[in-house]
N, C-alpha and C positions, 0 to 999 in steps of 0.2 A: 394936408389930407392924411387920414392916419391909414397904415397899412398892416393888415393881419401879420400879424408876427410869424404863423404858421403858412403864408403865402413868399416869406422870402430869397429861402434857399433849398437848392435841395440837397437834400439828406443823403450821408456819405457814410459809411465806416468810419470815418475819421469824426464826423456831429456826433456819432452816437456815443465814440469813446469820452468827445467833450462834455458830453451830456451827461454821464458818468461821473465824470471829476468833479461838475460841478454839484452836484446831488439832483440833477434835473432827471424825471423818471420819463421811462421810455413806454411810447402805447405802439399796442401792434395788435391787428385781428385778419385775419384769414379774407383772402379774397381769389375770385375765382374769374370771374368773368369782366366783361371794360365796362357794363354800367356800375356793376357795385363797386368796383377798383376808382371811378371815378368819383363816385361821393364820396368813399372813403377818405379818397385824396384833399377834398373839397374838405372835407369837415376837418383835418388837420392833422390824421394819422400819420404817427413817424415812420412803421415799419408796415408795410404787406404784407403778409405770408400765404403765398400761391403754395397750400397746405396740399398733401396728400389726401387731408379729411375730406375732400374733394370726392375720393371713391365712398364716402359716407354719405355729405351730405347732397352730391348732385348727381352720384351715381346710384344712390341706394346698396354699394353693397354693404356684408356687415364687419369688413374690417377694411383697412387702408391696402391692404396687400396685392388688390387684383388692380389697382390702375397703372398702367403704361407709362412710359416716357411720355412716347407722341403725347400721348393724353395730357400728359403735364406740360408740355410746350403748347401744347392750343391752350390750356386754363392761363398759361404764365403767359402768352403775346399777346392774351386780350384785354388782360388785366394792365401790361405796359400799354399799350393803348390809351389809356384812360387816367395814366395817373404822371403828373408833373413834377410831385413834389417827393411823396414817399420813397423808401428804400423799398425795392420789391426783390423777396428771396423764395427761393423755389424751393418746393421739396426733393431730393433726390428719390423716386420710389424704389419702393423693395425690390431687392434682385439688382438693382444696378450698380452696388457698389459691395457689396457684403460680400467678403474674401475675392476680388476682383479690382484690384487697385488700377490696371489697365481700363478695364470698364468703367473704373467710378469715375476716371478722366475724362475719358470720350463722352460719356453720360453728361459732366457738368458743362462739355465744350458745346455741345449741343444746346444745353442749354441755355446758355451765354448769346451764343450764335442765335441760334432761329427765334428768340426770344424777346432777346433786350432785356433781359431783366438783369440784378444787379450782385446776386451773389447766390450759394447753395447753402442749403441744411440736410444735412444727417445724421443719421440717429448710432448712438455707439460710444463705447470707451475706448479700450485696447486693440476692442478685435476690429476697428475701423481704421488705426494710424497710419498705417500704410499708405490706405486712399485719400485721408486727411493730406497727408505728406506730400504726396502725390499735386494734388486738384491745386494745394496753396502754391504749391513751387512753378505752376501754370500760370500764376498771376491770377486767381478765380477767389474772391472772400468766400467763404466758411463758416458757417454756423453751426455749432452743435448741440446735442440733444441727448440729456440723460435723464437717468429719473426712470419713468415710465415709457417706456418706448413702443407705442402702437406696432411698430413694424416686427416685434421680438413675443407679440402676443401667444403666439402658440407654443413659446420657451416660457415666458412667464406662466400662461392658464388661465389670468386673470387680469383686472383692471385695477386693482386694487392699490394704496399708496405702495412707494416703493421704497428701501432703503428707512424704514423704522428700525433693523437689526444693527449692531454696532460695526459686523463687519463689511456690508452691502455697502453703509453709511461711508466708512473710512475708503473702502474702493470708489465711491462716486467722486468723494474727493480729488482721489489719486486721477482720476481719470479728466476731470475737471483740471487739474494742475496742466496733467500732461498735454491734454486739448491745447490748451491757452497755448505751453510750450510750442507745439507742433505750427500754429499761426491762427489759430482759427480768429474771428473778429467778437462774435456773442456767443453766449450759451445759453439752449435753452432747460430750464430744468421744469419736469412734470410729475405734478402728483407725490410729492415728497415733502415730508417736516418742515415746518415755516422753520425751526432751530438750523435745520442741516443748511437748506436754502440761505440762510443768513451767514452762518458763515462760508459759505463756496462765494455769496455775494460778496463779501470784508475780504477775504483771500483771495480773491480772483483782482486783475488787473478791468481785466477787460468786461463788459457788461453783461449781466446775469438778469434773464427774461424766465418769468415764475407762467406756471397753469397751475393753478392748486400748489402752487408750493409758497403761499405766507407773501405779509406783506413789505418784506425788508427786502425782495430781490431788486434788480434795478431797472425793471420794466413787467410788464405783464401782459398777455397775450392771451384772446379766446378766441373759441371758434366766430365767426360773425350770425352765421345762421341760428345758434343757440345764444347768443347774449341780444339778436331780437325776437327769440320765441318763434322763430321760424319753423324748424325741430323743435318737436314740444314734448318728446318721451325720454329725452336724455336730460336728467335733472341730477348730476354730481353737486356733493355741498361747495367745491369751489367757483361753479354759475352762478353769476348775477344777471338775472333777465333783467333788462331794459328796458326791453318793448315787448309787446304781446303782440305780433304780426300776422301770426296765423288770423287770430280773431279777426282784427284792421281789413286783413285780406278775405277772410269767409265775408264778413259783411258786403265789401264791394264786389263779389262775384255775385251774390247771392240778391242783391238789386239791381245787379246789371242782368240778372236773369227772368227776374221778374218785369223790368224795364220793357224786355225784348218780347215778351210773353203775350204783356199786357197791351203793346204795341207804341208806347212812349218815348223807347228810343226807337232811332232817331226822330225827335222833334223838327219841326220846319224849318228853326235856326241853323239845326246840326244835318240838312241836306241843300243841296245844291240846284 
């Protein structure tokens, strides 16, 4: 009896470094709640990411900045919930770690704790090590995140790539170097030069997760709600929709309506 190759183990920090070594590429997309964290899981996804994009796509607001802790510990336990196999890593949100290395502990311990999920990401270079240093020497994995950093939005101005200029470029680096140094497990980089992304992927040890950053990184990550066309106004050239969901879903609202209208549901079969 043959068994799904993606039903046999579950995914460590330690699979993904392997996975690495060997040139096996890493998939990861955003989940939020235990039905979708559960198909997710089911279809064979390596990594979760109980994103922050969360205050976008299920909060409506228009940056990552206003969602909570709490918030992110109910998206992060329902999603462990539902998934066997994947690594599921949280986002730390904004304000719980930036210049507060005491806070960014208690923040990922919490985490950890009321959670179940399996590691943190934060977003930052230099002005984050502290908390990095901090959270790894807890025994807590570590993800980091440069490039484009959602949460630095109103320091940046914009959405725009990031590190095209030579000096941004060699500090992303440097910052990339020092990450790995500090303990962290992956990195994620966003919205930067498929060139630069290449090489932080060749120079880095440890595995390099691309959003718009080219296809030499050593995994890739989208949002889940934009690569089914769920969100249908956010159209970056690094999105590949997959599915048109909105549409899938107008349709079946839009006959269950008429169904109910017309008085066809429920049928004789479908009552009691």
């Amino acid at each position: 009896m043959s068994v799904h190759k993606h039903q046999e183990k579950r995914i460590t920090t330690h699979v993904l470094q392997e996975m690495k070594q060997r040139g096996e590429k890493i998939s990861m997309l955003t989940a939020y709640d235990y039905s979708m964290g559960r198909i997710l899981d089911d279809a064979g996804l390596d990594v979760l990411l109980v994103g922050d994009s969360a205050s976008n796509v299920i909060a409506g607001h228009e940056t990552t900045l206003p969602i909570t802790l709490d918030q992110m510990i109910y998206h992060a336990s329902s999603v462990v919930r539902g998934v066997k196999r994947a690594l599921v890593v949280v986002d730390l949100p904004f304000g719980n770690y930036q210049g507060d290395s005491k806070n960014a502990l208690q923040s990922s311990i919490r985490i950890m704790k009321e959670s179940g999920a399996h590691a943190i990401k934060l977003e930052g270079g230099e002005f984050v090590q502290d908390s990095v240093k901090r959270i790894v020497s807890a025994g807590i994995p570590v993800m980091g995140h440069l490039g484009l950093m959602p949460q630095s939005i109103y320091r940046f101005g914009t959405y725009t790539v990031r590190a095209t200029e030579e000096m941004e470029a060699e500090q992303l680096l440097k910052d990339a170097l020092m990450l790995q140094e500090l303990g962290i497990f992956a990195l994620v980089l966003e919205k930067i030069p498929a060139d630069l992304a290449r090489k932080v992927s060749e120079t880095l040890k440890i595995p390099v997760i691309g959003i718009g950053a080219g296809k030499y990184c050593d995994g890739q990550v989208l949002v889940t709600h934009d690569m089914l066309g769920i969100t249908y106004e956010f159209a970056p050239r690094f999105l590949r929709r997959y599915a048109n969901l909105k549409e899938t879903m107008n349709q079946a609202f839009m006959q269950y309506i008429e169904d109910v209208k017309s008085g066809d549901f429920p049928n004789d079969k479908e009552s009691y």
